[in-house]
C-alpha positions in Angstrom: 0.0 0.0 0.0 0.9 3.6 -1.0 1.1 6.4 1.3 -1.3 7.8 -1.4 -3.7 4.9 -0.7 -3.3 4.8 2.7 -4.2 8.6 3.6 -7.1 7.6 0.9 -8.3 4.5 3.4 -10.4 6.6 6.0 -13.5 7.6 4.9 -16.3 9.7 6.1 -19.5 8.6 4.9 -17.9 6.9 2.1 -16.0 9.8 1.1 -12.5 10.2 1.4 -11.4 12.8 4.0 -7.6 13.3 2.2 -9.7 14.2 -1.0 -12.1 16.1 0.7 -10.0 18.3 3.3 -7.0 18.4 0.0 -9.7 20.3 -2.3 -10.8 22.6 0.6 -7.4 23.9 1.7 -6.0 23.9 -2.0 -9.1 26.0 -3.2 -8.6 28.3 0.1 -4.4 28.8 -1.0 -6.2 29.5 -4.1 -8.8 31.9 -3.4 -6.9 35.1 -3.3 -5.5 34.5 -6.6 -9.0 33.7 -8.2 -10.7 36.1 -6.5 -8.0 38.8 -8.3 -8.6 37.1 -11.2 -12.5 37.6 -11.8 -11.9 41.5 -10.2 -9.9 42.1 -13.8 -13.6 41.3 -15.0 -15.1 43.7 -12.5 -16.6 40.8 -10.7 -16.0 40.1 -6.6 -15.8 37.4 -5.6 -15.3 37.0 -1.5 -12.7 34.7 -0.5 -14.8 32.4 1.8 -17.0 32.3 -1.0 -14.7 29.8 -2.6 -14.6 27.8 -0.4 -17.9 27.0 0.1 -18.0 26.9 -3.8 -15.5 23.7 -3.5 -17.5 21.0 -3.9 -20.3 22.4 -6.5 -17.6 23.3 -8.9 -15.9 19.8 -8.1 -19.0 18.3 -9.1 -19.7 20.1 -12.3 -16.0 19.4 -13.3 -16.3 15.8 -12.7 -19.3 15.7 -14.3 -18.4 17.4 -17.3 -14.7 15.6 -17.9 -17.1 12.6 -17.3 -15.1 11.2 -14.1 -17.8 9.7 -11.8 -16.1 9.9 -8.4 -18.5 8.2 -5.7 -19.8 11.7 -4.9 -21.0 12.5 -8.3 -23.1 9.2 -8.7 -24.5 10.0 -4.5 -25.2 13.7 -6.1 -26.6 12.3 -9.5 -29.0 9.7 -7.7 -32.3 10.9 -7.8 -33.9 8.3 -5.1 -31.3 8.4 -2.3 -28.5 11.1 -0.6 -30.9 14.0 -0.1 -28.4 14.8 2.5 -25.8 15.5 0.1 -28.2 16.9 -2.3 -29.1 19.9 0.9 -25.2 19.9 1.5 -24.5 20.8 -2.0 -27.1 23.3 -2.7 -26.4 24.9 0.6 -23.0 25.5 -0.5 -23.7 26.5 -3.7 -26.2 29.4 -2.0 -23.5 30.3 0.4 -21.2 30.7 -2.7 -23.2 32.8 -4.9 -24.6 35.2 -1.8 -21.2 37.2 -1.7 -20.7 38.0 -5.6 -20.8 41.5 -6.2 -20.5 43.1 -9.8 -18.5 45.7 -9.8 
């Protein structure tokens, strides 16, 4: 086993908490650059606002690329993981709340 494989072994809800807590802290490094980024086309974006726009845009990408990670098919499933479902949506309201047009 891998040292890849083995941070990859404990899960939370069946979710990998490397990939999960990897993405969140690599979008938040990220976040001052992007949000710099979309101010050249006058559009704010808050910081935070990235972050809690982590795992929408993760499942959009992954959707589109066509990579079905076991988040995308719980997300996708129309007769099971409401939970997710709120999650997701939650965060994707908490994401778009903070954009300003400048």
């Amino acid at each position: 086993m891998t040292t890849l494989e083995f941070l990859r072994s404990f899960h939370f809800f069946g979710y990998a908490i490397f990939d999960l807590s990897l993405s969140f802290i690599g979008v938040y490094l990220l976040s001052g650059s992007l949000s710099k980024l979309f101010l050249k086309i006058n559009i704010e974006i808050p910081k935070m606002n990235w972050v809690y726009l982590t795992l929408p845009i993760g499942i959009l990408v992954h959707v589109l690329v066509g990579t079905y990670t076991p988040m995308v098919k719980d997300f996708l499933d129309m007769n099971s993981h409401y939970i997710l479902k709120i999650i997701i949506i939650g965060f994707l309201i908490l994401g778009i709340r903070g954009i300003r047009r400048k």
